[in-house]
N, C-alpha and C positions, 0 to 999 in steps of 0.2 A: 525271506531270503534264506535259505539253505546251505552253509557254509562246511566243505569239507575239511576233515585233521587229519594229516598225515603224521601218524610217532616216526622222531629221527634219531637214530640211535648212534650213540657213538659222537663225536665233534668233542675233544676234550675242554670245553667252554673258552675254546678262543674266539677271537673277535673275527665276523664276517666281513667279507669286503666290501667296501662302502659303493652306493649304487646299486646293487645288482639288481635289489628289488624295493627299492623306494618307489613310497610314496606322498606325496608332500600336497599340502594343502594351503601352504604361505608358502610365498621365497625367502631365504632370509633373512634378508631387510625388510617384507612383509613380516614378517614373526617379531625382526625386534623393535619395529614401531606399531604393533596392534595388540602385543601381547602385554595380558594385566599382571600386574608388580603384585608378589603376597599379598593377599587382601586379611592375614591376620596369623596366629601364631598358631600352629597344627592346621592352618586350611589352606594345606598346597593343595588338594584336593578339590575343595571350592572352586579355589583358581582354576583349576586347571578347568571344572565343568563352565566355568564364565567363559575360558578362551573356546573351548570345543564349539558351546554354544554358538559363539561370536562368527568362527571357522564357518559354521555350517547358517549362517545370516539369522539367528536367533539373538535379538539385543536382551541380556538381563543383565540387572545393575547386581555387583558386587556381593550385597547383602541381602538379596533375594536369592541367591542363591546358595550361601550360606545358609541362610535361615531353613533351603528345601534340603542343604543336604544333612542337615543338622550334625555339623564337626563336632566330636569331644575334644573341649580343651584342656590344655595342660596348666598347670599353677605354678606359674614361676616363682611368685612371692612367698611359697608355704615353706613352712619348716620341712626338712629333708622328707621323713616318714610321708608327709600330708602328698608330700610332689612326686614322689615316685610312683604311687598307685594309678593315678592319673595320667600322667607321663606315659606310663606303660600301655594306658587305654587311647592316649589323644591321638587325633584323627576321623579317619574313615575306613568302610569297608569300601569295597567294590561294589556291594548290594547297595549301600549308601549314596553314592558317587552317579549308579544308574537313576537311581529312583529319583534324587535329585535335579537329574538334567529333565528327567520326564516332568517332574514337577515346574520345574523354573520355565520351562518352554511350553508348559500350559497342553502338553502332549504330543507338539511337534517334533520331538526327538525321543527315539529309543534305542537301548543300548543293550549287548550282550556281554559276557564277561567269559574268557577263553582260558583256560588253564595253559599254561605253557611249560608245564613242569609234569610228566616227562617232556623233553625237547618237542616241538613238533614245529610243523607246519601251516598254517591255516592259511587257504584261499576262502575270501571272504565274494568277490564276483568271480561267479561263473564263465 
């Protein structure tokens, strides 16, 4: 699939108006009764590859996909020094988060990652 970007220049970062170009994959009482609750401290990430998956009829548990997108965690119980350096790293990339969902769904899903900085635009269907 061949996705064109258009750079948009100018818009001094206010907020678009809502509607004009959604698109929704739950309604949202579909979202607030399918969608998984943090499955852990630095893996909003995970989370969020659990609901995508979910979105798109792929079932993986939790910690399966955790384990694919392999989250760095943070240390809450260390002394200041030991929690910062970590802190600073905990999470995911984007490279992490795709490889992930390609992993946890066993290849049924793959993902691309779009810079949106400069502003643009991306039509993703033709």
């Amino acid at each position: 699939m061949e996705a064109e970007c258009e750079q948009v220049h100018g818009g001094g970062g206010g907020v678009e108006e809502a509607g004009a170009d959604e698109a929704m994959l739950w309604s949202f009482q579909e979202a607030v009764e399918r969608q998984t609750l943090q499955i852990g401290a630095s893996a909003c990430g995970a989370t969020a590859v659990v609901d995508v998956l979910k979105a798109l009829g792929v079932d993986v548990a939790p910690e399966e996909a955790d384990r694919c997108v392999q989250t760095r965690l943070r240390r809450n119980e260390s002394p200041l020094p030991d929690y910062l350096l970590p802190r600073s790293e905990a999470g995911e990339t984007h490279s992490q988060l795709i490889q992930g969902a390609q992993e946890a769904s066993e290849g049924k899903v793959a993902g691309r990652f779009f810079h949106f900085h400069p502003r643009r635009r991306v039509r993703l269907i033709p």
